[in-house]
N, C-alpha and C positions, 0 to 999 in steps of 0.2 A: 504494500500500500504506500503510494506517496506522501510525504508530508501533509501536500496538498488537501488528501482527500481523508490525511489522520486527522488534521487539526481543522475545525471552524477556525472564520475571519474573531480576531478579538473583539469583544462590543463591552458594554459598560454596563451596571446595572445597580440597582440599588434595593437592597433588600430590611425588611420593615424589622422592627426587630422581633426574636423571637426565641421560643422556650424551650430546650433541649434537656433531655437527659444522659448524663453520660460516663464516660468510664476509661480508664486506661492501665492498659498492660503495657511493662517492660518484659519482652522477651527474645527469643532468636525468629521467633513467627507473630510479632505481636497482632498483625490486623487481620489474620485467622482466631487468636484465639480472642481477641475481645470480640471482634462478631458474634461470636460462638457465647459467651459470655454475657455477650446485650442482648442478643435473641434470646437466649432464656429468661432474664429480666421482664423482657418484654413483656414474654409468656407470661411471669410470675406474680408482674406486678400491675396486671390485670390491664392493659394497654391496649393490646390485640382486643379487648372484647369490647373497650370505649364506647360509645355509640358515634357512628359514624368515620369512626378514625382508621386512615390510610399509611401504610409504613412510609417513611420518610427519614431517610438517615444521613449523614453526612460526617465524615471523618478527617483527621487530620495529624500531621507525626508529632510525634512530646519531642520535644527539644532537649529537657531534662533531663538527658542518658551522660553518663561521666564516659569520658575520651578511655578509661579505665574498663567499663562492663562494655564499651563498644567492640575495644580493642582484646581483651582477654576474654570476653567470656559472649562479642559476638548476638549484643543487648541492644535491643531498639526499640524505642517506644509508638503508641498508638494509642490513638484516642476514637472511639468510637461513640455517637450519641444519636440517638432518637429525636427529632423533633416532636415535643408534644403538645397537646391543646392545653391553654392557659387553666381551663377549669379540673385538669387532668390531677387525679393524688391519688399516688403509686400502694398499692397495699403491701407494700416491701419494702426492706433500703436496698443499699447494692448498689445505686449509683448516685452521681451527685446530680440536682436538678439546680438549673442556670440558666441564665437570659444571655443570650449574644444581642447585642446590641446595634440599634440598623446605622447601616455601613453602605457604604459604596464599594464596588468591587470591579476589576477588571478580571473577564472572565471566557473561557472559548472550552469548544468540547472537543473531546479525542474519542474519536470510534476505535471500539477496538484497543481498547488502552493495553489490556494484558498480552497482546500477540507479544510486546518485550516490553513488560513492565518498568524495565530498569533502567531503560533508554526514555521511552514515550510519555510518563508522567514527570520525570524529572525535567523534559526539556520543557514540556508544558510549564511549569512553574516558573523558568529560568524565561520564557518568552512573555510570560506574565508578569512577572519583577523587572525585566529590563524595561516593559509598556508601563507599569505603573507607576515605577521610580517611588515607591514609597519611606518617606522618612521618618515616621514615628509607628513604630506596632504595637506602642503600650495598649494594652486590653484591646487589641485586633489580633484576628486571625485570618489564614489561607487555609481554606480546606478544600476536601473535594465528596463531589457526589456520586454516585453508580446506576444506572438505570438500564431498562431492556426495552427497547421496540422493534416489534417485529422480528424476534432473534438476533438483533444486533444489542452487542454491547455496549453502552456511552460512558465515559467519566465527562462531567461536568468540574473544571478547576475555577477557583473562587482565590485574587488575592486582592486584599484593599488596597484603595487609593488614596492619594494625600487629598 
């Protein structure tokens, strides 16, 4: 696949703010096993049965790994979260509930993100940050989304703007 037809044109977008739940693992597999982790929450903390509520997830990497658990022992972190509805309360703990706060974002989709993961989402970020030019990321973040249509797979990437 070409770049071309990996990546959407970048566009801008601004998003309201909003209520997440969420969680994170440091590990050698972190965004399998906290999926695996928040989908059971989900499950448990009675989410899935909400009235009317649609899955909606979006994640992003913990920064907070020491150059020490990277290098020796091969540790990355991840953060996985559920958006959920304002009136939402969880019959469980297990994760932390939070407000991301509305942001502006430059933002573009990669079809197919995982044909090489290791290449296709990291240049997405890196074509996102040099467009952004962002200079303050205190209490902002860049994450990304997952979706399926039609059998195709999308990452949606989100970094804010100044």
């Amino acid at each position: 696949m070409s770049n071309a037809s990996l990546y959407s044109p970048i566009t801008t977008v601004t998003l309201d703010k909003f209520r997440v739940a969420r969680y994170v693992i440091i590990s050698p597999n972190p965004e399998h096993d906290v999926i695996r982790y928040m989908d059971a929450w989900a499950e448990k903390s009675g989410l899935l049965e909400f009235e009317s509520y649609q899955k909606k997830t979006i994640g992003w990497d913990f920064p907070f790994v020491t150059q020490e658990q990277q290098e020796k022992f091969g540790l990355r972190g991840y953060v996985y979260a559920y958006l959920i509805p304002e009136n939402f309360e969880p019959r469980c703990g297990g994760a932390e509930i939070a407000h991301i706060e509305q942001d502006t974002y430059a933002t573009l989709t990669i079809t197919d993100p995982h044909s090489d993961s290791c290449t296709n989402i990291p240049k997405a970020y890196q074509m996102l940050m040099d467009h952004a030019k962002t200079q303050s990321w205190e209490n902002r973040l860049a994450f990304e989304k997952e979706y399926d249509i039609d059998g195709t797979h999308y990452m949606d990437v989100f970094v804010p703007l100044n």
